[in-house]
C-alpha positions as CSV (number, residue, x, y, z in Angstrom):
1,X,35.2,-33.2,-65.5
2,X,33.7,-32.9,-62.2
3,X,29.5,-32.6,-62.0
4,X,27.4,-30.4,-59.9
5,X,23.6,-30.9,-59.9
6,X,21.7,-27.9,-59.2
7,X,17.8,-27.7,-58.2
8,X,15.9,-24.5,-58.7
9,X,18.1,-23.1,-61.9
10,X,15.8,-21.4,-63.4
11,X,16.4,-18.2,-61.8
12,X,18.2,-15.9,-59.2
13,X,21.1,-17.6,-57.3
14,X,20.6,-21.3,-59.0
15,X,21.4,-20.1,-62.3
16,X,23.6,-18.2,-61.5
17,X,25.6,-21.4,-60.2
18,X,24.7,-23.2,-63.5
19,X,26.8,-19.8,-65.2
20,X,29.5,-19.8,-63.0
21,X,30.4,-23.4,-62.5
22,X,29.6,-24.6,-66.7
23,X,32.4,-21.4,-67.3
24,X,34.9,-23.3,-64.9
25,X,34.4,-26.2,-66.9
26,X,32.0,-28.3,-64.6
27,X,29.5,-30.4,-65.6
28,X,26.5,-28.7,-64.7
29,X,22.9,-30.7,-64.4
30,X,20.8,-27.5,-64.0
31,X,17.3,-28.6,-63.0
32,X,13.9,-26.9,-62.5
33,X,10.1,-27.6,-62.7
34,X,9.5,-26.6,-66.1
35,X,12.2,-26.4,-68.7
36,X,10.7,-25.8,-71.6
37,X,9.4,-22.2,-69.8
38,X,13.1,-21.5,-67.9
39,X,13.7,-19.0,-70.9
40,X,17.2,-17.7,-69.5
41,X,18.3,-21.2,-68.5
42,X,17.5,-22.9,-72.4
43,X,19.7,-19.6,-73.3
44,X,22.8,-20.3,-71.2
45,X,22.3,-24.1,-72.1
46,X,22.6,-23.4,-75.7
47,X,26.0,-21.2,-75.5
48,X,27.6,-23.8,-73.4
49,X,27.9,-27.9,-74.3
50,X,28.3,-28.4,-70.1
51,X,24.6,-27.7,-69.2
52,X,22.7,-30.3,-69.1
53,X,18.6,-29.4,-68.0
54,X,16.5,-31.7,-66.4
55,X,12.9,-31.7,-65.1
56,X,12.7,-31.7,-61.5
57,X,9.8,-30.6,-59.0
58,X,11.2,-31.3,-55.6
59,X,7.9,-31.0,-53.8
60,X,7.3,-34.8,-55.5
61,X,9.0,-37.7,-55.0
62,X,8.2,-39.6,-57.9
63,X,10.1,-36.8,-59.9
64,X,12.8,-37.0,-57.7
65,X,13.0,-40.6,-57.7
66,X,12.5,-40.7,-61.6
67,X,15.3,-38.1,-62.2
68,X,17.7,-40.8,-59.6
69,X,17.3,-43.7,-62.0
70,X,17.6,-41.3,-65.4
71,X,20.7,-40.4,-63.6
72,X,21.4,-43.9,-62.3
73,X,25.2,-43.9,-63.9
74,X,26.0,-40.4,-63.1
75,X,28.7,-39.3,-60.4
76,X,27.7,-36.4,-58.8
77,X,30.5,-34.5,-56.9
78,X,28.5,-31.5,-55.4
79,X,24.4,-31.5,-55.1
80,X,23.1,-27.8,-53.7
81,X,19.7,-28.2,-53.4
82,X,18.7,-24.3,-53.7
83,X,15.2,-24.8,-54.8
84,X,13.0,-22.6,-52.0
85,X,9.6,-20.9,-51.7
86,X,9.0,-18.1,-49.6
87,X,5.1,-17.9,-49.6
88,X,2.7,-21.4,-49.2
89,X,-0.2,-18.7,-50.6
90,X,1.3,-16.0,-52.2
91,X,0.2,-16.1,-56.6
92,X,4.3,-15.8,-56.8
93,X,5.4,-17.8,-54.4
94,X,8.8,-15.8,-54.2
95,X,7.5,-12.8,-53.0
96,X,5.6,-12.6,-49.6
97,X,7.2,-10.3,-47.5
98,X,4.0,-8.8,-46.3
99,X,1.9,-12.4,-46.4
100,X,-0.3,-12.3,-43.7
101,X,-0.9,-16.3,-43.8
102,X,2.8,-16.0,-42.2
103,X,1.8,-13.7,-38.7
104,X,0.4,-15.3,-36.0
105,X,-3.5,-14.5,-35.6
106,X,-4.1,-15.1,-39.4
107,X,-1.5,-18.4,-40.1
108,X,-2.8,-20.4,-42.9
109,X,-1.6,-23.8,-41.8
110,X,-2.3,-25.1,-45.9
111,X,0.1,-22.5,-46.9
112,X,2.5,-23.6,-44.1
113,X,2.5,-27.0,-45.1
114,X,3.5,-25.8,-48.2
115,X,6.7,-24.3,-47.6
116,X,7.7,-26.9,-44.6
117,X,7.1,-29.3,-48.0
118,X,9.9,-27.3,-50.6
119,X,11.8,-25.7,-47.7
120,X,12.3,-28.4,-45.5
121,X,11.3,-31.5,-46.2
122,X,12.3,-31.7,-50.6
123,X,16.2,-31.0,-50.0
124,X,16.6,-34.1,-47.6
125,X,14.4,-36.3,-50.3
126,X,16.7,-35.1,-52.7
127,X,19.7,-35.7,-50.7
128,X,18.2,-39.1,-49.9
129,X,17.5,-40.0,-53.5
130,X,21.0,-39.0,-54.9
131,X,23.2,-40.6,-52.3
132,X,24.6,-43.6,-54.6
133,X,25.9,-40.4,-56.9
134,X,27.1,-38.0,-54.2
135,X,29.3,-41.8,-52.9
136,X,30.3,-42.0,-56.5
137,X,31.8,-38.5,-56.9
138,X,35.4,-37.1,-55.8
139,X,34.1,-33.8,-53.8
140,X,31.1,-36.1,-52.0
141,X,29.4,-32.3,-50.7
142,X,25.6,-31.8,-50.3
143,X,24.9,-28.0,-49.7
144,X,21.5,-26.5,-48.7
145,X,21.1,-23.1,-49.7
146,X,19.2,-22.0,-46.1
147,X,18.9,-18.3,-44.9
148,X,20.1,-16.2,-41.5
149,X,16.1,-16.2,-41.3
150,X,16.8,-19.7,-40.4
151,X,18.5,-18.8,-37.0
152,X,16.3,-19.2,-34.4
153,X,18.2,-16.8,-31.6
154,X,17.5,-14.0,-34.7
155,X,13.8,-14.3,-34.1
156,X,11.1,-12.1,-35.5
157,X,7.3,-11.8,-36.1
158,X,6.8,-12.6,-39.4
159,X,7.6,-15.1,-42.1
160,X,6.5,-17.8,-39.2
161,X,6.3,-20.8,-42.2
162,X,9.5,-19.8,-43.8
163,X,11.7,-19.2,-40.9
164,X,10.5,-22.2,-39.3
165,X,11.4,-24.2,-42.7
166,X,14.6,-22.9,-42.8
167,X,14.8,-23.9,-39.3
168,X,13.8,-27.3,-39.7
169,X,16.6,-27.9,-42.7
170,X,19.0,-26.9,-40.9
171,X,18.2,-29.4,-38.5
172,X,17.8,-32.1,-41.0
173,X,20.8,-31.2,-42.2
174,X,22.7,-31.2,-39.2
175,X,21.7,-34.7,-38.8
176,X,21.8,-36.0,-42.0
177,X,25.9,-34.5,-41.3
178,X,26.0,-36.9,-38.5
179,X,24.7,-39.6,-40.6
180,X,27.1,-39.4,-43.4
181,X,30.1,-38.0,-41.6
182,X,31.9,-41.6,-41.7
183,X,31.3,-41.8,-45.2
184,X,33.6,-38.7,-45.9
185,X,30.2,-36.9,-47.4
186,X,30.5,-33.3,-46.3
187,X,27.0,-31.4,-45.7
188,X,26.3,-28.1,-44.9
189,X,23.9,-25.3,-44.5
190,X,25.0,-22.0,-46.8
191,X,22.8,-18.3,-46.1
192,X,23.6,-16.5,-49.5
193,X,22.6,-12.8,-47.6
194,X,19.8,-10.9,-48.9
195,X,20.7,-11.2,-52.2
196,X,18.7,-9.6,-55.1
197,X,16.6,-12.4,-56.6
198,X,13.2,-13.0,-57.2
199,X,12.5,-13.8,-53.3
200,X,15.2,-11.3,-52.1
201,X,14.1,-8.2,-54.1
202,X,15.8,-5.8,-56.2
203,X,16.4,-3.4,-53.1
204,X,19.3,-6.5,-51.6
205,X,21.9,-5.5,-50.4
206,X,24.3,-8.4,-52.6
207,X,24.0,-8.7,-56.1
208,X,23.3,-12.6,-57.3
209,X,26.7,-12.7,-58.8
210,X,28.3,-12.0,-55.9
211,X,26.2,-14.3,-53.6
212,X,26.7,-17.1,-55.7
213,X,30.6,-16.3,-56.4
214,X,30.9,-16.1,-52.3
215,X,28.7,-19.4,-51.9
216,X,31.3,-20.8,-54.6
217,X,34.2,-20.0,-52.6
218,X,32.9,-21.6,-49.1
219,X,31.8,-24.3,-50.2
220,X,35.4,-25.1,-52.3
221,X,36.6,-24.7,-48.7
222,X,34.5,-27.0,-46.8
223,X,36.2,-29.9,-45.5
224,X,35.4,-32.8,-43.8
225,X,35.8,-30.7,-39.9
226,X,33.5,-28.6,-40.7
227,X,30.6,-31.1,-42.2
228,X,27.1,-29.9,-40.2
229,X,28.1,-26.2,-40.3
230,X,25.5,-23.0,-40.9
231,X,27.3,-20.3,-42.4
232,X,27.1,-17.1,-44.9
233,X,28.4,-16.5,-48.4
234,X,31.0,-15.0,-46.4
235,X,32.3,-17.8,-44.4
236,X,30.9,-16.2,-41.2
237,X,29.8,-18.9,-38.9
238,X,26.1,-18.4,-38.0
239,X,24.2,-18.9,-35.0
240,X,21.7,-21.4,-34.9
């Protein structure tokens, strides 16, 4: 049985990957900061004996490190780190679409730090920690769930912090690609289109289902050629 670990599965697009790939009969390791409150997660857990929920808060390393060595045996064939913030100051820290800590004249460089912290710099320290299990596993993929907002020839003039964080993984990723190309490890960055979670809205235009069954698809397809690439739920190649 092939595993997938899974950060931010509480909610929106990462549980819907901890539905999707537990009914294909993956081992799922759904994680997220607070089980015991992740209500919908405990649900699907307890109508499927492939889930498998773990405490994880990616802004610290000691939890990442601590979940590593709890996991210390554990082959991991796919890790999609999807955990993401879009507000640094926001009381929901999904929604933020009119945060004026993110427009230039009124930044809040705290709140900044913030999301460069879950955006940008949590996914590599994940990566980073769960190497020895991604060179254990058969499919040897890390995926970061990034967003077109990413892209810096699609500039605008809000959201400074998070489209510079998306920014910024993607180019972490990109490297970290380099790093672990001889290794066979495939890494990519995946934009899931303005899908209808927490952060995305209800108005999206995709529906999570379909996001995650697109994501699902491209990254089934990646292969080895294609390790450092930036591109939609689609498949469409994005600009960086």
């Amino acid at each position: 049985m092939p595993t997938v670990l899974i950060t931010g599965a509480s909610r929106g697009l990462g549980l819907a990957f901890a539905h999707a790939y537990a009914k294909d009969g993956w081992h799922v390791i759904a994680t997220c900061r607070a089980p015991d409150k992740a209500r919908e997660l405990n649900a699907l857990a307890q109508n499927s004996n492939n889930i498998r929920i773990e405490a994880l808060d990616v802004g610290n390393d000691e939890s990442i490190a601590a979940l590593a060595r709890k996991l210390n045996d554990t082959a991991i064939d796919i890790l999609i780190n999807n955990a993401g913030i879009l507000s640094g100051v926001a009381k929901t820290p999904f929604i933020g679409f009119d945060d004026n800590s993110q427009i230039f004249g009124s930044i809040d460089s705290k709140g900044w730090e913030k999301v460069l912290r879950i955006n940008t710099i949590a996914p590599l320290m994940v990566a980073q920690a769960f190497l020895p299990h991604i060179r254990r596993g058969k499919e040897r993929k890390i995926v970061m769930i990034s967003s077109e907002a990413g892209s810096i020839e699609r500039g605008h003039s809000d959201l400074i912090a998070y489209r510079s964080s998306k920014a910024g993984l993607n180019s972490g990723m990109r490297n970290i690609a380099f790093t672990l190309r001889d290794e066979k490890i495939i890494v990519a960055s995946l934009h899931p289109g303005w899908a209808q979670t927490d952060m995305g809205g209800k108005g999206a235009a995709v529906t999570v289902g379909e996001s995650a069954a697109g994501l699902r698809k491209v990254i089934e397809s990646l292969t080895l050629e294609q390790t450092g690439c930036f591109r939609d739920y689609t498949g469409r190649t994005l600009a960086w």
